[in-house]
BABAZA-253149 format. One record per residue: x, z, y of N, C-alpha, C in turn; residue number from 0; residue in three letters. Coordinates in steps of 0.05 Angstrom, whole numbers. Layout:
<pts>
      n_u      n_w      n_v     ca_u     ca_w     ca_v      c_u      c_w      c_v   sefi   drenvex
        X        Z        Y        X        Z        Y        X        Z        Y    NUM       ALA
...
</pts>
This chain:
<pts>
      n_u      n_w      n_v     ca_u     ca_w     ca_v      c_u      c_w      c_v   sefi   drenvex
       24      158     -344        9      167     -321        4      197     -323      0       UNK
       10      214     -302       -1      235     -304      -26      248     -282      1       UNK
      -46      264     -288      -61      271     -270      -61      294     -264      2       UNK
      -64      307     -252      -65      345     -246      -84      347     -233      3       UNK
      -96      370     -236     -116      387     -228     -109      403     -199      4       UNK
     -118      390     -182     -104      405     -150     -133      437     -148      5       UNK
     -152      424     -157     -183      442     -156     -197      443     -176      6       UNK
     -218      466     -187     -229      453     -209     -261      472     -200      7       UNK
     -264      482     -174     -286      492     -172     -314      477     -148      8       UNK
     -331      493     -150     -351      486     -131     -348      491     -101      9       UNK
     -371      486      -94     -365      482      -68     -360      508      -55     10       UNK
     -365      528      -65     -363      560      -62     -330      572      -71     11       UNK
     -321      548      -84     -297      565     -101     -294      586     -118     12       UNK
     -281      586     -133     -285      621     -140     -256      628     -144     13       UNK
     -262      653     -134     -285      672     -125     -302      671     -103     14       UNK
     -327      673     -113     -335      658      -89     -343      695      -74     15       UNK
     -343      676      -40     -337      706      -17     -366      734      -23     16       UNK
     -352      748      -21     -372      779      -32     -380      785      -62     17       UNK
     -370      761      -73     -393      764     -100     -375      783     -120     18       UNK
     -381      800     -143     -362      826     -152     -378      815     -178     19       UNK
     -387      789     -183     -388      776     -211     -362      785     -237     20       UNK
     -362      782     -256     -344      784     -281     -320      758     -275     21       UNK
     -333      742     -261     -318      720     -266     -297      715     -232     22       UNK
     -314      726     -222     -306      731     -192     -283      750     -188     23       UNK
     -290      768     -204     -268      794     -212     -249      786     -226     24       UNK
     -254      761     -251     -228      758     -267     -199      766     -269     25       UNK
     -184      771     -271     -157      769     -282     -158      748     -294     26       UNK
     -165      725     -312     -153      708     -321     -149      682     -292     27       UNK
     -129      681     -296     -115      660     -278     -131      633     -269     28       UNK
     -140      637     -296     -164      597     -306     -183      609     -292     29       UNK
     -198      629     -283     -223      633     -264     -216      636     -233     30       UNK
     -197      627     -234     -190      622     -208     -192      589     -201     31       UNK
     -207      588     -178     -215      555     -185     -217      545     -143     32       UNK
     -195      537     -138     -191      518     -111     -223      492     -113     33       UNK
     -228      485      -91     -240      463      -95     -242      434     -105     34       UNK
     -248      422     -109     -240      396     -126     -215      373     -119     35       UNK
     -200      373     -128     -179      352     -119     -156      345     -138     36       UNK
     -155      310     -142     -139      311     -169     -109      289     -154     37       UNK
      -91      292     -166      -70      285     -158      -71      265     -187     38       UNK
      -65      237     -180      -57      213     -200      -18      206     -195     39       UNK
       -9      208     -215       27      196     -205       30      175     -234     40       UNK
       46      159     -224       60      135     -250       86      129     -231     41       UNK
      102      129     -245      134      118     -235      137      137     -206     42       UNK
      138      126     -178      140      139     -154      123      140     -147     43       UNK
      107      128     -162       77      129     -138       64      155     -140     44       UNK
       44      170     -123       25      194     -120        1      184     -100     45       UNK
      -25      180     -120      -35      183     -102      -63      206     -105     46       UNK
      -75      223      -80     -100      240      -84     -129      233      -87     47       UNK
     -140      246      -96     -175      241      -95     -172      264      -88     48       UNK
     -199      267      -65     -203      281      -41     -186      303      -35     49       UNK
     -195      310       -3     -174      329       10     -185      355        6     50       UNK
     -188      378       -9     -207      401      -19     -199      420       11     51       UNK
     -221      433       14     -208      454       40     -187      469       26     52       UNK
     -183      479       13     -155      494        9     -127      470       -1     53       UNK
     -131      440       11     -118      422        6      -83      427       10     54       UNK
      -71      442       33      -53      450       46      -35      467       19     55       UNK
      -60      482        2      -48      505       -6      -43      485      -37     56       UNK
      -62      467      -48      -59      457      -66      -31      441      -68     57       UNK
      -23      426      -45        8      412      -35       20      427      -52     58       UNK
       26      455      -28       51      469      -35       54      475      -57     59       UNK
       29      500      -85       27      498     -101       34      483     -130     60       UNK
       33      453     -127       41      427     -137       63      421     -129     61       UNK
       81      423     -104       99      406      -99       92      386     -100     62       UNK
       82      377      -73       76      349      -74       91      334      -47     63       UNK
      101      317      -44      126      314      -23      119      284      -11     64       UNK
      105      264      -25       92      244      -11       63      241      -27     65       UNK
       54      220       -9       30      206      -16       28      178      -15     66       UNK
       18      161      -31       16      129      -20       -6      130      -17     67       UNK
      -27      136      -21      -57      130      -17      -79      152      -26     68       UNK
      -97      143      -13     -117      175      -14     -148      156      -16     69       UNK
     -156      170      -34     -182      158      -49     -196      186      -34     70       UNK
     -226      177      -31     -249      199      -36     -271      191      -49     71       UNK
     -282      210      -61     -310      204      -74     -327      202      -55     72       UNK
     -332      227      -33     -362      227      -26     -358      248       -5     73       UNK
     -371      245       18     -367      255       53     -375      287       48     74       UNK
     -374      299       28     -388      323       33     -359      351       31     75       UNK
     -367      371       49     -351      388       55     -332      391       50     76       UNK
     -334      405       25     -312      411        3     -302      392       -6     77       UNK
     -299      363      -18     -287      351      -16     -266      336        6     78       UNK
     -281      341       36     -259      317       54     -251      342       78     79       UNK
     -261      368       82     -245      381       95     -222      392       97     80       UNK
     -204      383       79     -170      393       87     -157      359       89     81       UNK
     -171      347      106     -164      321      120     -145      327      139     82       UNK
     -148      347      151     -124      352      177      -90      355      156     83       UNK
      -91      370      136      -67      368      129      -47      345      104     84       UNK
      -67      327      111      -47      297      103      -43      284      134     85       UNK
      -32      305      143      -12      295      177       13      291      168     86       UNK
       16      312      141       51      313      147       61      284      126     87       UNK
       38      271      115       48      245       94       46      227      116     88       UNK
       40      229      133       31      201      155       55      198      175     89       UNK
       81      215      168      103      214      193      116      189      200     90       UNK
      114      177      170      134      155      170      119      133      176     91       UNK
       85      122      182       65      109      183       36      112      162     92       UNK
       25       93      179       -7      103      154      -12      109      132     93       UNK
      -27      124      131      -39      122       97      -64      116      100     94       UNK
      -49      100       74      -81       86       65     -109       99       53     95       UNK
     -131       98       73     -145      115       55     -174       95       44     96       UNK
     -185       98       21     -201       83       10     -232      109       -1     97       UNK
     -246       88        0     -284      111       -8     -298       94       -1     98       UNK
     -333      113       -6     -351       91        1     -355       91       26     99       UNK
     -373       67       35     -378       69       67     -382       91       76    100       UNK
     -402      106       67     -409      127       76     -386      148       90    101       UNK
     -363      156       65     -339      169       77     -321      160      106    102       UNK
     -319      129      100     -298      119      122     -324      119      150    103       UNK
     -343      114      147     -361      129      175     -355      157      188    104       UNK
     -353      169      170     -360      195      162     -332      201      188    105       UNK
     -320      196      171     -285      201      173     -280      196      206    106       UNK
     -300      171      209     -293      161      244     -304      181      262    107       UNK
     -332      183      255     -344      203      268     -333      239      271    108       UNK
     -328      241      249     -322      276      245     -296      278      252    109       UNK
     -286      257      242     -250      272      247     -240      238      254    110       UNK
     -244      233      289     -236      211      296     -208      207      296    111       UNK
     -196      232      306     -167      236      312     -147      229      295    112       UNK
     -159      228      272     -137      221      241     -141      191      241    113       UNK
     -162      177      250     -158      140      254     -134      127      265    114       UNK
     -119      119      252      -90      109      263     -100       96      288    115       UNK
     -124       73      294     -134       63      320     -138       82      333    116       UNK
     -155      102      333     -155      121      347     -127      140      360    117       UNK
     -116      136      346      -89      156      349      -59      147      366    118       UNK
      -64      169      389      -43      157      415      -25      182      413    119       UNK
      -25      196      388      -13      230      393        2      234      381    120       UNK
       24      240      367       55      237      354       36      269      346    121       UNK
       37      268      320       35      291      309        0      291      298    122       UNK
      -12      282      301      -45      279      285      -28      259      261    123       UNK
      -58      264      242      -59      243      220      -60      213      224    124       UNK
      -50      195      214      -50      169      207      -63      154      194    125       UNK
      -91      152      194     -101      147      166     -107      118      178    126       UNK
     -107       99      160     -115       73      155     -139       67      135    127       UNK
     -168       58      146     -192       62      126     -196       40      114    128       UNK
     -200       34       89     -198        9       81     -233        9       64    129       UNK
     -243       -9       63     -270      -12       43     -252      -23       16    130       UNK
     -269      -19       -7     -255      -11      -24     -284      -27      -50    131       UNK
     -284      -51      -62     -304      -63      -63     -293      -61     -104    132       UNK
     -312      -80     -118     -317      -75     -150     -285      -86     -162    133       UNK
     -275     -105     -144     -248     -114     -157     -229      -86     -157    134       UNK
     -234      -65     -139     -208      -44     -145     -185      -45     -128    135       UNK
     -167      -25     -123     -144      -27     -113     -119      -26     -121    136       UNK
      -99      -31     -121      -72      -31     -134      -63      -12     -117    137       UNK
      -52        8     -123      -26       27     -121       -5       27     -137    138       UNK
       15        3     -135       37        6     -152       27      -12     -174    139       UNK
       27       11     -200       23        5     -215       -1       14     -231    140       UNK
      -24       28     -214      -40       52     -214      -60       26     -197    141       UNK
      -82       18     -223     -104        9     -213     -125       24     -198    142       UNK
     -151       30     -191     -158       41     -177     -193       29     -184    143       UNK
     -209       39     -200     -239       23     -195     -256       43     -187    144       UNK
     -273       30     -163     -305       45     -166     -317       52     -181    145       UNK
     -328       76     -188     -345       78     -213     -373       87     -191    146       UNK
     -399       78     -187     -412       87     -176     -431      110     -182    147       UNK
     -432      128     -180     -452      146     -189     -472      164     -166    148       UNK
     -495      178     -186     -517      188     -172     -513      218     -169    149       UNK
     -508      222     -144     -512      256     -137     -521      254     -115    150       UNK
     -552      261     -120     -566      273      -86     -566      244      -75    151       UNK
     -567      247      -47     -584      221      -33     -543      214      -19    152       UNK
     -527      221      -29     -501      214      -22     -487      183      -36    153       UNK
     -483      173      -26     -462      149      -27     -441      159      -44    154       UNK
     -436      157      -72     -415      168      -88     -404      154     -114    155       UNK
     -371      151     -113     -357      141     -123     -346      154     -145    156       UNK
     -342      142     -165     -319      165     -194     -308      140     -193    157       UNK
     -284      143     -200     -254      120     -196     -251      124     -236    158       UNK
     -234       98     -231     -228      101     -260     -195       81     -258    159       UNK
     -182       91     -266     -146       84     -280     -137       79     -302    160       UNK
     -138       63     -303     -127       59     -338     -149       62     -355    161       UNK
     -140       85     -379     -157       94     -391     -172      132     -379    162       UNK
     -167      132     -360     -176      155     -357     -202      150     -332    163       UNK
     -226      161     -331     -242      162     -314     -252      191     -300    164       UNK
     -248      178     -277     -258      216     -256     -282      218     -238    165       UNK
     -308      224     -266     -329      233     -250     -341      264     -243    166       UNK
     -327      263     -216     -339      288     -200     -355      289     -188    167       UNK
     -375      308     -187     -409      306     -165     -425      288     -174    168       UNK
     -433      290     -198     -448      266     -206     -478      287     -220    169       UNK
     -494      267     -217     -525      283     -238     -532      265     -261    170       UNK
     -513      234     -256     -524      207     -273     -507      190     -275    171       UNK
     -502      185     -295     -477      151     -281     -506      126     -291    172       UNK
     -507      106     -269     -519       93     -272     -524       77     -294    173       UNK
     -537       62     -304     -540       40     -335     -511       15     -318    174       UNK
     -514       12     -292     -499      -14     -284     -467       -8     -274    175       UNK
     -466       22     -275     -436       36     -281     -430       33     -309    176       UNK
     -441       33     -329     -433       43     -350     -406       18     -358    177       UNK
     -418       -6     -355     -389      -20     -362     -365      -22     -360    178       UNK
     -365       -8     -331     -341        4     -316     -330       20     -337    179       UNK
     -337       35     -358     -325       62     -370     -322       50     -400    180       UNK
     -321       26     -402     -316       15     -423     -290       25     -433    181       UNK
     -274       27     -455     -248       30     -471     -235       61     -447    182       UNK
     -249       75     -437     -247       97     -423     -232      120     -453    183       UNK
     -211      131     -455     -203      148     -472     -218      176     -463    184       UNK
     -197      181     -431     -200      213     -424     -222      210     -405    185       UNK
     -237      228     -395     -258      225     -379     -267      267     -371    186       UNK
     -260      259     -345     -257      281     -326     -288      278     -319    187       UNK
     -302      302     -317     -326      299     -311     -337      323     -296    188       UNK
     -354      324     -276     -371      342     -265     -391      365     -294    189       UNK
     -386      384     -290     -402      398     -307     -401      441     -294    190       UNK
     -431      432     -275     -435      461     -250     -433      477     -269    191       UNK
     -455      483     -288     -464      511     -294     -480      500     -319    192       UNK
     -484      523     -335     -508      518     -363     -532      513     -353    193       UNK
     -548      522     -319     -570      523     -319     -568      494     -307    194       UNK
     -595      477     -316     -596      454     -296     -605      451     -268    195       UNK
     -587      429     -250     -588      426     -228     -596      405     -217    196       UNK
     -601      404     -191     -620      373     -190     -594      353     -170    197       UNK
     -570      361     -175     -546      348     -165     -520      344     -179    198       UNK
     -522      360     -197     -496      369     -217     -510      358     -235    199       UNK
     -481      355     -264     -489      358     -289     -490      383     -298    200       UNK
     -505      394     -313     -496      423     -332     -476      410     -352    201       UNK
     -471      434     -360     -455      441     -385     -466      412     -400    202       UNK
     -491      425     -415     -493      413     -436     -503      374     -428    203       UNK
     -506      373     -402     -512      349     -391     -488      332     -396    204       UNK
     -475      349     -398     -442      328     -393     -426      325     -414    205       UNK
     -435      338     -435     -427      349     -466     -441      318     -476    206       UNK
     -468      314     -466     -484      301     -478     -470      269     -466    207       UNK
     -464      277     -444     -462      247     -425     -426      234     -450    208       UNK
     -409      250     -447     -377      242     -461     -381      240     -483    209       UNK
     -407      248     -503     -411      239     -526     -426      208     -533    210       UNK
     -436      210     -504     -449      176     -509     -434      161     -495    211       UNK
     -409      171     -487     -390      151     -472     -363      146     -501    212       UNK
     -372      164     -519     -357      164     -541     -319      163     -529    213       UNK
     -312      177     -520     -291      182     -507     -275      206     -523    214       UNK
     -247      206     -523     -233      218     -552     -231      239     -533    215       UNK
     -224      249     -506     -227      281     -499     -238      278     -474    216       UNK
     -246      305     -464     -265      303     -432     -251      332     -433    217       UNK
     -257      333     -396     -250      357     -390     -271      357     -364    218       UNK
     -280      384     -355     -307      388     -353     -300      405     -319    219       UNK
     -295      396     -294     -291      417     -275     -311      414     -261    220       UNK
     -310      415     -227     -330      427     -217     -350      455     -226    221       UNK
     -334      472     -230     -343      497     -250     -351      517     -230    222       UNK
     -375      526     -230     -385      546     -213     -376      583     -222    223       UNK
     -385      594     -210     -370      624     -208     -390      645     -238    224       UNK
     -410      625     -248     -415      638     -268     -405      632     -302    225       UNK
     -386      609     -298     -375      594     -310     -340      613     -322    226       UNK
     -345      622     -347     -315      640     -350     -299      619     -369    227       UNK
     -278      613     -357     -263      600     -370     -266      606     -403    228       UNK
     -250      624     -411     -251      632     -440     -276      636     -454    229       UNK
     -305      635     -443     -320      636     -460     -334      602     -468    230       UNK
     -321      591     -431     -338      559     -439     -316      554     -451    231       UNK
     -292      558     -464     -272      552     -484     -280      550     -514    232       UNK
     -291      576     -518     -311      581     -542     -333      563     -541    233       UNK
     -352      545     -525     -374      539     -528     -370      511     -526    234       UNK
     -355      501     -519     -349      467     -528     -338      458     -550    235       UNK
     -355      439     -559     -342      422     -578     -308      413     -584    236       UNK
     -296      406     -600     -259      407     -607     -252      390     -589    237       UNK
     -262      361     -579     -249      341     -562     -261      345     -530    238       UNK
     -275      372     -523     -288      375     -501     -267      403     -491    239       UNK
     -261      408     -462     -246      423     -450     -251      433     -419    240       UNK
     -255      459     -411     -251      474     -389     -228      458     -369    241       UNK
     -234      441     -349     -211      441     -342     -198      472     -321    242       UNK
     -176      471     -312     -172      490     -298     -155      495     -276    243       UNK
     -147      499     -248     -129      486     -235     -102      490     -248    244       UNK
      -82      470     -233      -57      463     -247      -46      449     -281    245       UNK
      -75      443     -286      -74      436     -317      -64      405     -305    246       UNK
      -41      399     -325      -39      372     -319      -45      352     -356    247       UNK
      -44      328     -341      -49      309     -368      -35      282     -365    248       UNK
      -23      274     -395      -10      259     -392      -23      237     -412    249       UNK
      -22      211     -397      -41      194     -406      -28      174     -410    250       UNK
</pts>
């Protein structure tokens, strides 16, 4: 199985707009950080967790040429606004898209036009909304579970595959998640900034969280614009890691 990094920043991106920060300024490539979005593939299958607004640019970037199915965590901006450009995977018929209630609402209301019911127009999106409950979904060969977690007063999902788990936007994983993350190896995790937040994990929140998930490596995105690649390189532990866009992993 492999996963790639389509995004690895906040909701601001970085650089984020006006700011003449160290990290904003960078030259290193790794401080350059698209919004959150991870691409899962095994055999032919590909499928995304969420559509990041610079989603279009993340495609081309990757080479990415189909889709079978499109997961989201959670209805908020930066994650589901580059919805308009999974038009061009929907030519041949729907895609399947799966989240919590909250998103497939979300999805009807904000962007009706991409509802395959909705859709009388040769050229909009295709999407097919499916609820998406504790048993999981099959893609192929690419299981698919809920992991439920706490960020803010939002309805939010971390999926988990195999052995690898992807919690983004999280402040908590519940005591009645945790089983879910049982024999979990790799574990992708939300981690904003060093300072604490009352929506994010920090740094050291999430350092703390993959050590009690006892998990053999983590990689740490959702990384805000004060966040320098090479120094949170230096400041994590040996089996803990920066992720960074285009980093891929093979699981």
């Amino acid at each position: 199985m492999r996963a790639l990094f389509l995004g690895t920043g906040t909701s601001h991106g970085v650089p984020r707009i006006g700011c003449k920060c160290d990290v904003c300024t960078s030259n290193d490539p790794k401080d350059k950080r698209y919004r959150c979005s991870l691409l899962i593939e095994q055999d032919d299958y590909s499928v995304v967790i969420d559509t990041a607004v610079e989603f279009r640019l993340q495609v081309l970037r990757a080479n990415i040429n189909h889709i079978d199915a499109l997961f989201y965590t959670h209805n908020h901006a930066d994650h589901m606004n580059g919805i308009d450009d999974v038009r061009i995977f929907t030519r041949q018929g729907d895609l399947n898209v799966y989240g919590p209630d909250e998103v497939l609402k979300d999805i009807e209301s904000r962007f009706p036009y991409t509802v395959a019911s909705n859709n009388l127009i040769r050229g909009l999106p295709n999407l097919k909304l499916n609820r998406i409950d504790s048993s999981g979904v099959k893609i192929g060969p690419l299981h698919f579970y809920p992991v439920p977690l706490v960020h803010g007063f939002s309805q939010v999902f971390g999926y988990r595959v195999g052995k690898l788990a992807y919690l983004t936007d999280c402040k908590e994983i519940p005591q009645s998640s945790l089983p879910l993350l049982e024999g979990v190896e790799v574990l992708i995790i939300d981690a904003l900034r060093f300072k604490e937040h009352s929506t994010h994990m920090s740094i050291d929140e999430a350092i703390e969280t993959a050590n009690f998930l006892k998990v053999k490596k983590s990689y740490l995105t959702h990384l805000d614009h004060d966040i320098s690649h090479s120094d949170l390189e230096r400041y994590l532990p040996d089996n803990i890691y920066p992720a960074y866009d285009t980093l891929e992993l093979i699981i």
